[in-house]
C-alpha positions in Angstrom: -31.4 -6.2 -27.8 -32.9 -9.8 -27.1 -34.6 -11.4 -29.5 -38.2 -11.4 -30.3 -38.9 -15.1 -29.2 -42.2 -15.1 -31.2 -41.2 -14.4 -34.7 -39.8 -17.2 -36.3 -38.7 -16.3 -40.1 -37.9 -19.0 -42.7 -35.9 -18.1 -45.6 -36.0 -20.3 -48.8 -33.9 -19.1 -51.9 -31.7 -21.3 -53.4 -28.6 -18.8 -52.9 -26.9 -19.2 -49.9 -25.9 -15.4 -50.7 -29.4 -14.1 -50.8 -30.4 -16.0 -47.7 -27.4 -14.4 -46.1 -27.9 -10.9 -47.3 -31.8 -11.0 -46.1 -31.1 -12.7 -43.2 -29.1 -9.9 -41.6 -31.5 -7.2 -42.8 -34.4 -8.8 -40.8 -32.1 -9.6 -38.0 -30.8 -6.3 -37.4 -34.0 -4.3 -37.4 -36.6 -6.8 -36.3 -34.2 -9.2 -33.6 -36.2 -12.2 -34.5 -35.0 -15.4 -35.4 -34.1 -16.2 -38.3 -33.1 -19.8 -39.9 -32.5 -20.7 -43.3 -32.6 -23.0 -46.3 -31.4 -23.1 -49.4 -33.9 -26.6 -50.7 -37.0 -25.8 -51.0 -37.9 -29.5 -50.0 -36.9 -28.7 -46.5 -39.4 -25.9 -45.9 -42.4 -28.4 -45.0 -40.5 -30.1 -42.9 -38.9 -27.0 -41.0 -43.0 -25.8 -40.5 -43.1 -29.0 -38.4 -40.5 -28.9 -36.5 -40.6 -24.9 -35.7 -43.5 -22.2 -35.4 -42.4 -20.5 -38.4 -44.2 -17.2 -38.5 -43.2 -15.4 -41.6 -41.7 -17.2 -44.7 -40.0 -15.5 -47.1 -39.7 -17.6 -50.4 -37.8 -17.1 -54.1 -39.7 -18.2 -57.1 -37.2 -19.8 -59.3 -35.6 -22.7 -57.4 -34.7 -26.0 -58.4 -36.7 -29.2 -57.1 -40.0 -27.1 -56.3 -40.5 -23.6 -57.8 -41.7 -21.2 -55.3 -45.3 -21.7 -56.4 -45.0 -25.1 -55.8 -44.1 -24.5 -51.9 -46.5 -22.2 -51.9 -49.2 -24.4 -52.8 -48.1 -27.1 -50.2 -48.0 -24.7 -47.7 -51.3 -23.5 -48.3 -52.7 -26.8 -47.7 -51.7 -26.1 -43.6 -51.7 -22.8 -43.1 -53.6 -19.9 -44.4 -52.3 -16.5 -45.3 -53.2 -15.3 -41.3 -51.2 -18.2 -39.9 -48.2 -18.5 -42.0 -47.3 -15.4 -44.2 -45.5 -15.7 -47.0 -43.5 -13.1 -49.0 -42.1 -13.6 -52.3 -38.7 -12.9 -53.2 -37.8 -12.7 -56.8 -35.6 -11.1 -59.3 -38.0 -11.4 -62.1 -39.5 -8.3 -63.6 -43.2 -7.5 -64.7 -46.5 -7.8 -62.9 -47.4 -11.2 -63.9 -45.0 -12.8 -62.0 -46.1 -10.7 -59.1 -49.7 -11.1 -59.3 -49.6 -15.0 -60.3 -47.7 -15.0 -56.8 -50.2 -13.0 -54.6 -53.1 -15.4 -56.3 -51.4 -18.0 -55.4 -51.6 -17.4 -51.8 -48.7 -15.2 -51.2 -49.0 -12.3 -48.9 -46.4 -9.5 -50.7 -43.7 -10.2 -53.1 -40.0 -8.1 -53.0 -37.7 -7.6 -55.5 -34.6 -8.3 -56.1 -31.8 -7.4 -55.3 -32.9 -6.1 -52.2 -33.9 -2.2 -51.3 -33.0 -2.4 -47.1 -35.7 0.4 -46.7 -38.4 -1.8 -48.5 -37.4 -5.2 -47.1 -38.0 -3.4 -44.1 -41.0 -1.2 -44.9 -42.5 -4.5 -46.2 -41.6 -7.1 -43.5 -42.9 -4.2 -40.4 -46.5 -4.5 -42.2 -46.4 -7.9 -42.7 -45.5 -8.6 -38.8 -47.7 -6.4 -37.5 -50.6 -8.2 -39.4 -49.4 -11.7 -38.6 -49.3 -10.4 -34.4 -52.4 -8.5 -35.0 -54.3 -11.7 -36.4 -52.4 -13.9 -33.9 -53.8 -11.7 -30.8 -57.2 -11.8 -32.1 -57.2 -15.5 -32.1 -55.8 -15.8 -28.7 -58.6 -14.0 -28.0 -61.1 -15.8 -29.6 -60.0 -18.7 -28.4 -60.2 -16.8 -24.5 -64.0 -16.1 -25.4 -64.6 -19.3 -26.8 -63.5 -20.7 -23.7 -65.8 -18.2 -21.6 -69.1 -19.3 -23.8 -68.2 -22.8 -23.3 -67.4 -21.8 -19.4 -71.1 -20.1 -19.2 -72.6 -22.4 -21.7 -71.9 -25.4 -19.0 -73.1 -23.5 -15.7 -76.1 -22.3 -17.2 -76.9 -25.9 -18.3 -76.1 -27.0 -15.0 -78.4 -24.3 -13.5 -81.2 -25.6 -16.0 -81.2 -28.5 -14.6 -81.4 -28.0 -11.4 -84.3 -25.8 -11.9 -85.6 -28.7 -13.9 -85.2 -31.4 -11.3 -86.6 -28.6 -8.6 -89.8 -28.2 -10.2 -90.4 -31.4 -10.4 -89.3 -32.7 -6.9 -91.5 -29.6 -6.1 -94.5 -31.1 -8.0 -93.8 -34.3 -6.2 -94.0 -33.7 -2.8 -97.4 -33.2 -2.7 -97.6 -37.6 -2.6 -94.0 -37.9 -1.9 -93.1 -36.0 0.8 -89.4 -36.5 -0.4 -89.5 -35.8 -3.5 -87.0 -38.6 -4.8 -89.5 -40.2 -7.1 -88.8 -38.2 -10.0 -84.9 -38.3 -9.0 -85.2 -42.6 -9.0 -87.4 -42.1 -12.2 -85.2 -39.8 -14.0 -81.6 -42.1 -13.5 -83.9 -46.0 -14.3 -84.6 -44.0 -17.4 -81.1 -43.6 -18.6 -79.8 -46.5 -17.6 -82.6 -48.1 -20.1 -81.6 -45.7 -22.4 -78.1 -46.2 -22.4 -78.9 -49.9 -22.4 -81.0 -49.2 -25.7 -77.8 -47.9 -27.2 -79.6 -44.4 -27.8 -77.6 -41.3 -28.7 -75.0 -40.1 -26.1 -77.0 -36.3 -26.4 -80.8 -37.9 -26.2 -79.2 -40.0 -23.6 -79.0 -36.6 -21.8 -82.0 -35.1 -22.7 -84.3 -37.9 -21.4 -82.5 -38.5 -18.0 -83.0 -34.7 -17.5 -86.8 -34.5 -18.7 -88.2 -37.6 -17.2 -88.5 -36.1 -13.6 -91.0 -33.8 -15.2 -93.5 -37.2 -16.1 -95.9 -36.2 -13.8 -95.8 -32.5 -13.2 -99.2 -31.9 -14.7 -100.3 -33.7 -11.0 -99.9 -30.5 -9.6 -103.1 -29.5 -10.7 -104.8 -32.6 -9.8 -106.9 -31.7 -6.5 -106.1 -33.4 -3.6 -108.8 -35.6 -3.0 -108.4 -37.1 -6.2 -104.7 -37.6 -6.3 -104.6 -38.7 -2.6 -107.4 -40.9 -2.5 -106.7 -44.2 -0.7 -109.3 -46.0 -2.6 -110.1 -47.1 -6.4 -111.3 -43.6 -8.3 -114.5 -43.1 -10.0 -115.0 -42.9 -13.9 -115.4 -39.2 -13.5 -112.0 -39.1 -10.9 -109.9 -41.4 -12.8 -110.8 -39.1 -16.1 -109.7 -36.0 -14.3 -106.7 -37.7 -12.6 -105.7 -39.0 -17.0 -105.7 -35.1 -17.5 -102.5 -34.6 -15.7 -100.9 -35.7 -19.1 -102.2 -32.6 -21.1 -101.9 -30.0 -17.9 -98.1 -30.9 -17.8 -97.8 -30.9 -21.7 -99.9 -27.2 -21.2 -97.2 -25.9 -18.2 -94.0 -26.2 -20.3 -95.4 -25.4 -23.2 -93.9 -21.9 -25.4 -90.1 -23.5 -24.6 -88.9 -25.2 -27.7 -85.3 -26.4 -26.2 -84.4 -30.0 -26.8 -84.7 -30.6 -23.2 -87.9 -29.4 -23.0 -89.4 -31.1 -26.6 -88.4 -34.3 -24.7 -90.3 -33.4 -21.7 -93.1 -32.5 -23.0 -93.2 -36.1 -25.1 -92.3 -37.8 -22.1 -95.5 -36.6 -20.4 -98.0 -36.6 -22.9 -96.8 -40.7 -24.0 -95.3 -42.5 -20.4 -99.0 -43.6 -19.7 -99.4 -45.2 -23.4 -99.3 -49.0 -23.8 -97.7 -51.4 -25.7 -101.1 -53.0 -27.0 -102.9 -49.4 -27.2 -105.0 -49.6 -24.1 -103.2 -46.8 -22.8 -104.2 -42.3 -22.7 -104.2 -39.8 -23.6 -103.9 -40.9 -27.0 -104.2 -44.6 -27.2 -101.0 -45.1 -29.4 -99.6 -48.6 -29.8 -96.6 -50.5 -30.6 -93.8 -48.6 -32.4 -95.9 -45.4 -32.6 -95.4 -44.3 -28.8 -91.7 -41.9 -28.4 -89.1 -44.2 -27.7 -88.6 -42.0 -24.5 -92.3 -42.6 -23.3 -91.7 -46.6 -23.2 -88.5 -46.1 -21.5 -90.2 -44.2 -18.8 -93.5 -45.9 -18.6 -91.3 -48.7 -17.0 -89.1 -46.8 -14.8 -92.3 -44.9 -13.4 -94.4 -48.1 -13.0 -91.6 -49.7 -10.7 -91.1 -46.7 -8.7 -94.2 -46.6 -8.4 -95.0 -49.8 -6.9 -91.8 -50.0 -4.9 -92.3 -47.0 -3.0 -94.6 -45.8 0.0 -97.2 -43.1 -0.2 -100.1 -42.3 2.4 -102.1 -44.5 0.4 -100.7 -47.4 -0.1 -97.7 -50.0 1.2 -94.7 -50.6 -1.1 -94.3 -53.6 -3.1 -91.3 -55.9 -3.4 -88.8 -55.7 -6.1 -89.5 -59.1 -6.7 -93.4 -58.6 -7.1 -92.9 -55.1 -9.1 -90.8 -57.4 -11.3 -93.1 -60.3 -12.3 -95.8 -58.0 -12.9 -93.5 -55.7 -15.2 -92.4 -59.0 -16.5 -96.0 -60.0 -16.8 -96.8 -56.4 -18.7 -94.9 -57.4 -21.4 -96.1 -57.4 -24.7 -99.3 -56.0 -23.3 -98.5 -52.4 -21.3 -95.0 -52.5 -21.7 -92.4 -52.9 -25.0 -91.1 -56.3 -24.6 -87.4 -54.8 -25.5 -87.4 -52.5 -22.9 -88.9 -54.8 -20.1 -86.3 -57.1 -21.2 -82.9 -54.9 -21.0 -84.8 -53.9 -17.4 -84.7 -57.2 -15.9 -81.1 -56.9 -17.5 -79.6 -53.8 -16.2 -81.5 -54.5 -12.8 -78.4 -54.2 -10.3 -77.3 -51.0 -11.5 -81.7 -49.9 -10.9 -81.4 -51.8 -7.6 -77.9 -49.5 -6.8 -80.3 -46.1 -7.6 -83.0 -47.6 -5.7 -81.1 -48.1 -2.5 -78.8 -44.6 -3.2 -81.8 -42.7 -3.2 -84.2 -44.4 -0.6 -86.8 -42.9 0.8 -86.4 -45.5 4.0 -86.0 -43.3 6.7 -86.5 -39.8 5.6 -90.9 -40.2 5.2 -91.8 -41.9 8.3 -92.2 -45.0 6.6 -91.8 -48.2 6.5 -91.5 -50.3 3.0 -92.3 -53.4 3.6 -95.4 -55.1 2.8 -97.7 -55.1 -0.5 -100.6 -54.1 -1.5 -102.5 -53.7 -5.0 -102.1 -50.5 -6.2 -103.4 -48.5 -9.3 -100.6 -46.8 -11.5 -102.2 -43.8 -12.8 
């Protein structure tokens, strides 16, 4: 019959005589492969070199007792991975149990009973191919939940950057605002050296900035000219409405979100709303955005107004500094600006609304 090429046994016992005897046991009733050694020094290194899947060790050996090799195996490989059964000639139970607490899975006596080295090393395989198939398969489903994990991220996201191109259209009739928006954030972010996860997080929640506009009537939030006290108040409550649609989802994605529209209309010298916070006390992820909004913003046509250079949406950011906007992030703007300028032209609305971006006009950021 042809060998079981997945059992691997190691013998260590000093006696080339034992190893022989046992060898041919295991051999003849369990066709696995079988090596040997009779220094208990090589063991570790034969682990290396060859999936060993059952060890069968003597206790009384010179160089290393069996203990010994026990307790350097059990540094690599727990009793699942690597079982290992003592073989010893030495009577009484302490030996025996001092062996099992040691780490050992069984222990046989010698000299050798055939029908117990047999009895004995049947159990102990079917355990070690029991617990190896149950890892395989854990490993299979841990593949699946990462598998699923990653599409229903991906899903999430799109639903995420649907809603809000959805929210968007009602000034953009493209819908690529929040898509511009959303990649100038992380390329500040990345620029900022943030975490590589809330890197993630805020280029995925910025296009939702603005989604509390969707409740904003259209006379109001189309309205070519300057708003009214009463108009511009309403218009500030998009902040809260958007906080208020999202809210009852605690995911990280969406605790971002939410910050992000409740603190992108904040300024740097606390003249900003809904709050008024200043300085240091507005989210990291709300200054990041309040820039990358403000430019798209003025670069970009809507019904009511022209689009502004990126040379005049610049000096005015430039100009913001300090005052509306955190002087750091201005600065790594102006910095990173080619790879805003690739975005800008990769996702253009030139062509797709009807018009034309040239031209500027003064414009209220709101």
């Amino acid at each position: 019959m042809e060998k079981n090429k997945s059992i691997n046994i190691l013998i260590c016992d000093d006696s080339l005589t034992n190893c022989m005897i046992l060898s041919a046991l295991v051999q003849d009733n369990f066709k696995a492969n079988v090596s040997m050694v009779t220094d208990p020094r090589q063991v570790e290194s034969k682990l290396k070199s060859d999936k060993i899947s059952l060890l069968f060790l003597d206790i009384e050996m010179p160089y290393l007792t069996g203990l010994e090799v026990i307790a350097l195996v059990r540094k690599q490989y727990s009793a699942d991975v690597l079982p290992i059964v003592i073989i010893s000639g030495k009577e009484g139970p302490k030996v025996r149990n001092d062996a099992l607490s040691s780490g050992a899975n069984d222990f046989i006596r010698k000299p050798f009973d055939p029908e117990e080295v047999i009895l004995r090393t049947q159990n102990i395989i079917a355990a070690y191919l029991h617990a190896e198939q149950l890892a395989q398969m854990n490993e299979t489903l841990e593949e699946l939940v990462v598998e699923r994990t990653q599409e229903l991220a991906l899903a999430n996201e799109m639903l995420i950057e649907s809603l809000a191109r959805a929210g968007e259209l009602r000034d953009d009739n493209t819908g690529y605002h929040v898509v511009r928006v959303g990649l100038y954030a992380k390329v500040i972010a990345l620029a900022l050296n943030l975490p590589t996860e809330l890197v993630h997080l805020i280029a995925i929640a910025t296009p939702l900035h603005d989604i509390g506009k969707i409740g904003i009537s259209d006379n109001i939030l189309l309205k070519p000219g300057r708003l009214t006290s009463d108009e511009r108040k309403i218009m500030e409550s998009h902040t809260h409405r958007g906080v208020h649609l999202i809210e009852g989802n605690n995911s990280a994605v969406m605790q971002v979100a939410r910050s992000i529209i409740i603190s992108h209309h904040e300024k740097w010298d606390g003249t900003g709303y809904p709050e008024g916070f200043s300085g240091a006390n507005i989210p990291i992820e709300g200054r990041i955005v309040a820039v990358a909004d403000v430019f798209d913003a003025l670069t970009t046509v809507r019904p009511y107004k022209q689009a502004w250079s990126n040379g005049a949406a610049i000096e005015l950011i430039v100009g913001e500094s300090g005052k509306a906007f955190d002087p750091t992030i201005v600065e790594l703007f102006v910095n990173n600006f080619e790879q805003i300028e690739k975005i800008q032209n990769d996702f253009s609305d030139r062509g797709s609304n009807g018009y034309e971006v040239s031209g500027q006009n003064t414009v209220q950021v709101i």
